[in-house]
N, CA and C of each residue as an Amber inpcrd file, in Angstrom:
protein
   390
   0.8340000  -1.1770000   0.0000000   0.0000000   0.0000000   0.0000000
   0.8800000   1.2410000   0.0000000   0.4020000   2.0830000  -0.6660000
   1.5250000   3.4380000  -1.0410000   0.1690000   4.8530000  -0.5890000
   0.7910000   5.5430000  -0.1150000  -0.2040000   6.5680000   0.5550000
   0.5590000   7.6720000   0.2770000   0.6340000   8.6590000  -0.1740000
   0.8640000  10.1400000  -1.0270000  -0.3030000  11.0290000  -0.4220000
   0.5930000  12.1320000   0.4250000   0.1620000  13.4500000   0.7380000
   0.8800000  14.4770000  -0.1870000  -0.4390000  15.9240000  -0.5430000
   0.5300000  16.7960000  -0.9050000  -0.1340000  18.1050000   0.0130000
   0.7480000  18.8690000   0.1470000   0.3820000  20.0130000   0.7060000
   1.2880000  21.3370000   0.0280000   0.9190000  22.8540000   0.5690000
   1.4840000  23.8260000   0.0600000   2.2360000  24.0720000   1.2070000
   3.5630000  25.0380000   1.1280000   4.2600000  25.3030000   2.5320000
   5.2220000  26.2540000   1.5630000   4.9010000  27.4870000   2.2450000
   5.4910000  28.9520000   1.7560000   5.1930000  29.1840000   0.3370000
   4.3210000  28.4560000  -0.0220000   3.6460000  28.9210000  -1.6730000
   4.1330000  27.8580000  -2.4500000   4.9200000  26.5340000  -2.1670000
   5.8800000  25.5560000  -2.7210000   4.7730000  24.3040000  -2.5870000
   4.3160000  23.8190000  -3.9470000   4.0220000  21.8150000  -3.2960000
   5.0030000  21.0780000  -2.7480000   4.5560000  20.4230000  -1.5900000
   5.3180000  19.4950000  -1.3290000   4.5650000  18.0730000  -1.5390000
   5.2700000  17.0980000  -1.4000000   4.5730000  16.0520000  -1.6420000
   5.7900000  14.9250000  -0.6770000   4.4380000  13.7730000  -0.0470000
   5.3070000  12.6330000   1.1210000   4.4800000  11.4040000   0.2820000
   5.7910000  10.4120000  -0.3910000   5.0280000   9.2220000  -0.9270000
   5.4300000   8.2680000   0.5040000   4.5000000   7.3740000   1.1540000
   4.6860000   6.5560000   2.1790000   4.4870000   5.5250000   1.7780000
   5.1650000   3.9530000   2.0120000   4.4290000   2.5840000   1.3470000
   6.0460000   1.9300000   1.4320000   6.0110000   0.6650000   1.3500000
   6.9140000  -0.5940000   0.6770000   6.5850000  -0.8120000  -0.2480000
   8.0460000  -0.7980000  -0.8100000   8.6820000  -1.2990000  -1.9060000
   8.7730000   0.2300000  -2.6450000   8.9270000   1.1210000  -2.1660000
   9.8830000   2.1540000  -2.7020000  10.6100000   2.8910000  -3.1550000
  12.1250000   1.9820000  -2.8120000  13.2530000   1.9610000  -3.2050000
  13.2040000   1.5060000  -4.3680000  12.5360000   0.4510000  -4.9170000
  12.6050000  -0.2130000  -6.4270000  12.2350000   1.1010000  -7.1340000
  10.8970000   1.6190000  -6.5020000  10.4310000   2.3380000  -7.7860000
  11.4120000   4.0200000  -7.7040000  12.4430000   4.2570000  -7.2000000
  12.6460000   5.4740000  -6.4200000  13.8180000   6.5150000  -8.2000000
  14.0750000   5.6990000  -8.4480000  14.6780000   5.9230000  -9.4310000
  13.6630000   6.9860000 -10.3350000  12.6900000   6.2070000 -11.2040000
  11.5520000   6.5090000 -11.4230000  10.9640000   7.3070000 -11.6260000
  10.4600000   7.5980000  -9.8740000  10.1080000   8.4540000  -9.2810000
  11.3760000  10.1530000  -9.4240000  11.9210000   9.9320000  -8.6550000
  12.8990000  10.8460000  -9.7150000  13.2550000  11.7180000 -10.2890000
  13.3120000  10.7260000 -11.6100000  13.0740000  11.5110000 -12.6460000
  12.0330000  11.5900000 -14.0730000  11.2240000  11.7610000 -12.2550000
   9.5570000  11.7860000 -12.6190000  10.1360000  13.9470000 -12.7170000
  10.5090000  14.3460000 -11.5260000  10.8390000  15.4530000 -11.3620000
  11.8240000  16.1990000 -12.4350000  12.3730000  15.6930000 -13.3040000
  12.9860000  15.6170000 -14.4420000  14.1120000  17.1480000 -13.9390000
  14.8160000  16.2180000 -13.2370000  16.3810000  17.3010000 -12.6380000
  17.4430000  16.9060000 -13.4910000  17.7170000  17.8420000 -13.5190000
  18.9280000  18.1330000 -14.5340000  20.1740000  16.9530000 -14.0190000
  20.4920000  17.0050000 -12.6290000  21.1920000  16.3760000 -12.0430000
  21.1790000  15.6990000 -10.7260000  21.7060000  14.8380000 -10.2530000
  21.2100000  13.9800000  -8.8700000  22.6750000  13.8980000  -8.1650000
  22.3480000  14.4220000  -6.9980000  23.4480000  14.3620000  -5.7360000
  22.7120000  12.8130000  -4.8850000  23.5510000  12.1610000  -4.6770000
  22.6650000  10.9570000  -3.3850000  24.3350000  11.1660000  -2.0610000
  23.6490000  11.3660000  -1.2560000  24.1670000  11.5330000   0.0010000
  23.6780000  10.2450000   1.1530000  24.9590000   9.5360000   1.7280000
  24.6640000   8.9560000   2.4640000  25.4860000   8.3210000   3.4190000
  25.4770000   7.4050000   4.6460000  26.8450000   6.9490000   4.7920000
  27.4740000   6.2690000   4.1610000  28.9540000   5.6920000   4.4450000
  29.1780000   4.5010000   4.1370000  28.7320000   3.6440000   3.8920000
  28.2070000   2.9730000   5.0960000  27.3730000   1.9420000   5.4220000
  26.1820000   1.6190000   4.7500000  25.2460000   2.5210000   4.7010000
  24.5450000   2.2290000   3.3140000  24.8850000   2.3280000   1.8540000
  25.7330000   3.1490000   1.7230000  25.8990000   3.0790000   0.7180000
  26.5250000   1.4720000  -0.0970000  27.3120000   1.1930000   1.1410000
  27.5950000  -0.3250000   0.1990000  26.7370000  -1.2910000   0.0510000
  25.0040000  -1.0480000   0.7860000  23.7460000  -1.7050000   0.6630000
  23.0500000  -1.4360000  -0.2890000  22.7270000   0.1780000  -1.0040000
  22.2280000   0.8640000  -0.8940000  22.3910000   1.6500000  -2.8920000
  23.7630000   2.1660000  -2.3210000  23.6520000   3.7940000  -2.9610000
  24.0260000   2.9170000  -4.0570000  24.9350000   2.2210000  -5.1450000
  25.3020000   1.8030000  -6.0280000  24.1330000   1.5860000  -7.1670000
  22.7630000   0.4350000  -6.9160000  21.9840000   0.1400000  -7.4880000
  20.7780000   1.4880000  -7.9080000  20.9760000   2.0290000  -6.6610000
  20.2980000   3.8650000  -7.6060000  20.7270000   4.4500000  -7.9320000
  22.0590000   4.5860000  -7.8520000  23.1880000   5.6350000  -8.6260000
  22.6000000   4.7620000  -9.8560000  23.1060000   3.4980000  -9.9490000
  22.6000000   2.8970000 -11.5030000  21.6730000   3.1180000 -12.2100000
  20.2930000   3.2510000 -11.4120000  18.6450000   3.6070000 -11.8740000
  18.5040000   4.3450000 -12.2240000  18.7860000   5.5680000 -11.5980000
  18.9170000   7.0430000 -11.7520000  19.6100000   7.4600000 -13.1750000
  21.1060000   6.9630000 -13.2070000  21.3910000   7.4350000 -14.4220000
  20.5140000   6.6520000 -15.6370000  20.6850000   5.8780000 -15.4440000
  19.8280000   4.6060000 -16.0600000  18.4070000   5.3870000 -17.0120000
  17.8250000   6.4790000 -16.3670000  17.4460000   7.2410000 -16.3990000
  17.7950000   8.8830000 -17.0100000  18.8400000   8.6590000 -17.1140000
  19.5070000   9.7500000 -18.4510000  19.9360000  11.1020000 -17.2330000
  19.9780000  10.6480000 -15.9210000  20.2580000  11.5450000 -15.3010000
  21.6520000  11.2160000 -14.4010000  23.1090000  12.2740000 -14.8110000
  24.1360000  12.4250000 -14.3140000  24.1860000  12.7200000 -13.0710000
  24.3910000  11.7900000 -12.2540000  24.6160000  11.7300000 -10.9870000
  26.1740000  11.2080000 -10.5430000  26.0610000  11.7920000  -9.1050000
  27.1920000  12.2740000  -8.2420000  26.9030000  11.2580000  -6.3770000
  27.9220000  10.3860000  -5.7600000  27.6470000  10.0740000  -4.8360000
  28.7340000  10.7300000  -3.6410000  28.1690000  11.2670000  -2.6730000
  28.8020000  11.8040000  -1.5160000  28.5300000  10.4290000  -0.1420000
  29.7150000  10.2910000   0.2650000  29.7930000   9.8990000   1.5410000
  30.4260000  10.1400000   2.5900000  29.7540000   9.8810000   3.8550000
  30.5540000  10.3370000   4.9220000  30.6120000   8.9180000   5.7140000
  31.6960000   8.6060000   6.9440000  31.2190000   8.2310000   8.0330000
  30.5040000   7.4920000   8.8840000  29.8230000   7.0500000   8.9650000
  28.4790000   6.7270000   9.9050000  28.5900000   7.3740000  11.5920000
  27.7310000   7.6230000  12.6840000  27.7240000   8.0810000  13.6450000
  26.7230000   9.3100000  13.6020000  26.4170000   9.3600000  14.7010000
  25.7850000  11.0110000  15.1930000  27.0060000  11.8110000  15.3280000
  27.9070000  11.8880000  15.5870000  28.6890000  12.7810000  15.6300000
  28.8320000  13.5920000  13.8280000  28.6100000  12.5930000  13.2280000
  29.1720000  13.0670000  11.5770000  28.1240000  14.3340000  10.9020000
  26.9560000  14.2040000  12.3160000  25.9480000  15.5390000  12.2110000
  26.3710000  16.8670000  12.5840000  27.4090000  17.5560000  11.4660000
  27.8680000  18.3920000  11.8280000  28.3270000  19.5930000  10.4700000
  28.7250000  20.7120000  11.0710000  28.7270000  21.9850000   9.4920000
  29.9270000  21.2320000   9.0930000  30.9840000  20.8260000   9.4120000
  32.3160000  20.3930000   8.3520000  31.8900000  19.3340000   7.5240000
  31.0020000  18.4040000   7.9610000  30.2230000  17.3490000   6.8440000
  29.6640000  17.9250000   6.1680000  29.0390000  18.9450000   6.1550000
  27.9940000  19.8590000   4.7220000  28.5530000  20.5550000   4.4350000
  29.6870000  21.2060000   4.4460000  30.6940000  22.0510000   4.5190000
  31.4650000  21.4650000   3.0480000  32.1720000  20.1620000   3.5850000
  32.9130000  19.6270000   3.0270000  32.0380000  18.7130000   1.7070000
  30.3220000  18.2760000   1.7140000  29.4820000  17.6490000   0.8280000
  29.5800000  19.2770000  -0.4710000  29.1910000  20.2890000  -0.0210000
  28.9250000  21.4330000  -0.4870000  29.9940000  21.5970000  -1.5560000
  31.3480000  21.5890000  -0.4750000  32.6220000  21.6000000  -1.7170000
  32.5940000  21.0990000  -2.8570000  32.1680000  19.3590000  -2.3750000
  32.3010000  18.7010000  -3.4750000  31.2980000  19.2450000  -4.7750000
  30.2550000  19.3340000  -3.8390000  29.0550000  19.7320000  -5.3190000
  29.3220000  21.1370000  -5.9490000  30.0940000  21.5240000  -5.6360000
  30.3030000  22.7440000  -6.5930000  30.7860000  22.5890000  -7.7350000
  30.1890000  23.0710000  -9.1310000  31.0730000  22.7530000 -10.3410000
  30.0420000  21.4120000 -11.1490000  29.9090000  20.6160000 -10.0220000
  28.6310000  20.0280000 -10.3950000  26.7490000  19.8200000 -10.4470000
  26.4870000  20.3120000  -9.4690000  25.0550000  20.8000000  -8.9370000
  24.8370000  21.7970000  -9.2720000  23.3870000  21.7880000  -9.5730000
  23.0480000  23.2330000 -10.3260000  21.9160000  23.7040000  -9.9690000
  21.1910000  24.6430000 -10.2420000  19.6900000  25.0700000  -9.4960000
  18.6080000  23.8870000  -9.7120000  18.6340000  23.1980000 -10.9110000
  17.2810000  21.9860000 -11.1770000  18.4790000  20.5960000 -10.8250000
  19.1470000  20.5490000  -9.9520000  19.7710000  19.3850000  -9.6410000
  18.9290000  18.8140000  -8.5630000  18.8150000  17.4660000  -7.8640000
  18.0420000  17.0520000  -7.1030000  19.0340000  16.2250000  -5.9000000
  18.8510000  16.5150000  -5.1690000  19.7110000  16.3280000  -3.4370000
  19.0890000  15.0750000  -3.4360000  19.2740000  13.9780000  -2.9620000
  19.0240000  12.5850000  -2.3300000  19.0960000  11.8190000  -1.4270000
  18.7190000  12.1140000  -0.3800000  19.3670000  11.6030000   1.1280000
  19.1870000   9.6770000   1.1920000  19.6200000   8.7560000   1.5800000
  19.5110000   7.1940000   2.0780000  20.0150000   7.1720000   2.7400000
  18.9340000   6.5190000   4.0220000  19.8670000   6.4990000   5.3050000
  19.2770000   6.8640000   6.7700000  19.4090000   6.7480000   7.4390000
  18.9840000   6.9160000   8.7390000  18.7620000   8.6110000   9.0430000
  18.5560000   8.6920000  10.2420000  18.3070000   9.8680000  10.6740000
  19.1840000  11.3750000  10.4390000  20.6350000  10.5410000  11.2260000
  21.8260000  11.5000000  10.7660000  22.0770000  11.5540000   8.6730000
  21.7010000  10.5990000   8.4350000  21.9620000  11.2820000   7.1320000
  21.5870000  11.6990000   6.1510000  19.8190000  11.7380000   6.9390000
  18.4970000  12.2110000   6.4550000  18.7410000  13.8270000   6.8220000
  19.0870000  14.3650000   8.0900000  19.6160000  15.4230000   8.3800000
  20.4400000  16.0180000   7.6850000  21.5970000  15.7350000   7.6280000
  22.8460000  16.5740000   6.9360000  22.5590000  16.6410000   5.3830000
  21.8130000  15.4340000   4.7900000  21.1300000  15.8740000   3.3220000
  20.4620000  17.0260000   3.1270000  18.9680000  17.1510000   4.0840000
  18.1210000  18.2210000   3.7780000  18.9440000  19.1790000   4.3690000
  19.6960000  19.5060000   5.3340000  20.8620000  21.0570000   5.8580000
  21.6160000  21.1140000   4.2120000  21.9940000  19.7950000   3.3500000
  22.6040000  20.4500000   2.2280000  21.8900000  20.8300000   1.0110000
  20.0440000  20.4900000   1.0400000  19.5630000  21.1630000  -0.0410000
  19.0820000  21.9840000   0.6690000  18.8870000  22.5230000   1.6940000
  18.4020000  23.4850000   2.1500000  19.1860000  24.6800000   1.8210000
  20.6960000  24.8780000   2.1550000  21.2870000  25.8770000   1.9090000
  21.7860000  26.0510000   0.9600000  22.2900000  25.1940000   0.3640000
  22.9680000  25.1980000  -1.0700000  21.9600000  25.4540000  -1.8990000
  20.8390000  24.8960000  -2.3260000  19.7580000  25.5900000  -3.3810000
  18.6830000  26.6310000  -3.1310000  18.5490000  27.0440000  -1.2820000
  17.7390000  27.8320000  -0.9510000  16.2690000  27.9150000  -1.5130000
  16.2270000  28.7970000  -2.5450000  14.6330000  28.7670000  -3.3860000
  14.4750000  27.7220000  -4.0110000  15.0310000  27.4000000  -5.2300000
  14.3620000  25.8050000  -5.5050000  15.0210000  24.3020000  -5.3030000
  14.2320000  23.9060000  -4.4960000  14.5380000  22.7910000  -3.3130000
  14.4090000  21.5090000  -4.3610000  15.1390000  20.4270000  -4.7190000
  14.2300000  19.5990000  -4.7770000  14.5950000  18.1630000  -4.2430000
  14.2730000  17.9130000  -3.0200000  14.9170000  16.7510000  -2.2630000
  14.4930000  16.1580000  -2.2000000  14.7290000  14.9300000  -1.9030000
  13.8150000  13.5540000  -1.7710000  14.8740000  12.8420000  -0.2660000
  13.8810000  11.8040000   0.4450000  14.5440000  11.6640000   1.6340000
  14.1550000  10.1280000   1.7320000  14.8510000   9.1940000   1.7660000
  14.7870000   8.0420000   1.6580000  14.5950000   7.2640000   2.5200000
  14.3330000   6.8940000   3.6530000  14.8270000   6.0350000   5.1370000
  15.0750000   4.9720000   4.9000000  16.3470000   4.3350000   5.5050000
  16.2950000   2.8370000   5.6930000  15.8780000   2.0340000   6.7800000
């Protein structure tokens, strides 16, 4: 079962898809949003579960994507981790690029702190949980 809210928030749609089996369709989904480019942010640790097979989908999908990792821990919730994610995306990320968080809490966090500031007005993130 898949359950989709949308609402307005500061004049912006947002939209929350909820349900299993997700991740299969997440690619997809996407670049349903048709972004120029895809950042996926996550730890380590997922990522060697995780980030490889949607980096694949995604481009798979005609969209040039980029993978950032950090770490694992609460401590890695911090400005030198977005600091240092930010660096990297410079040169590559662009205003219709799309931020990608997988991952637990901490790296559901430090994702949206990096589309939050780095694209300011147009946001377009997606937040994954494992």
């Amino acid at each position: 079962m898949k359950v989709r809210y949308s609402f307005s928030f500061r004049g912006k749609e947002v939209g929350i898809l909820i349900g299993h089996g997700l991740l299969e369709n997440a690619a997809d989904l996407i670049a349903s949003y048709d972004p120029f480019r895809a950042v996926i942010i996550t730890d380590e640790t997922v990522a060697e579960l995780y980030a490889a097979k949607l980096r694949e989908e995604i481009e798979g999908c005609g969209i040039e994507t980029r993978l950032f990792t950090f770490a694992p821990g609460e401590e890695r919730k911090a400005r030198k981790i977005k600091d240092r994610i930010e660096e990297q995306m410079l040169g590559f990320a662009t205003a219709d690029s799309a931020v990608i968080g997988i991952g637990g809490g901490v790296v559901l966090d430090v994702a949206g702190y990096v589309a939050a500031e780095f694209f300011r007005e147009k946001l377009m993130f997606f937040a994954i949980p494992t």
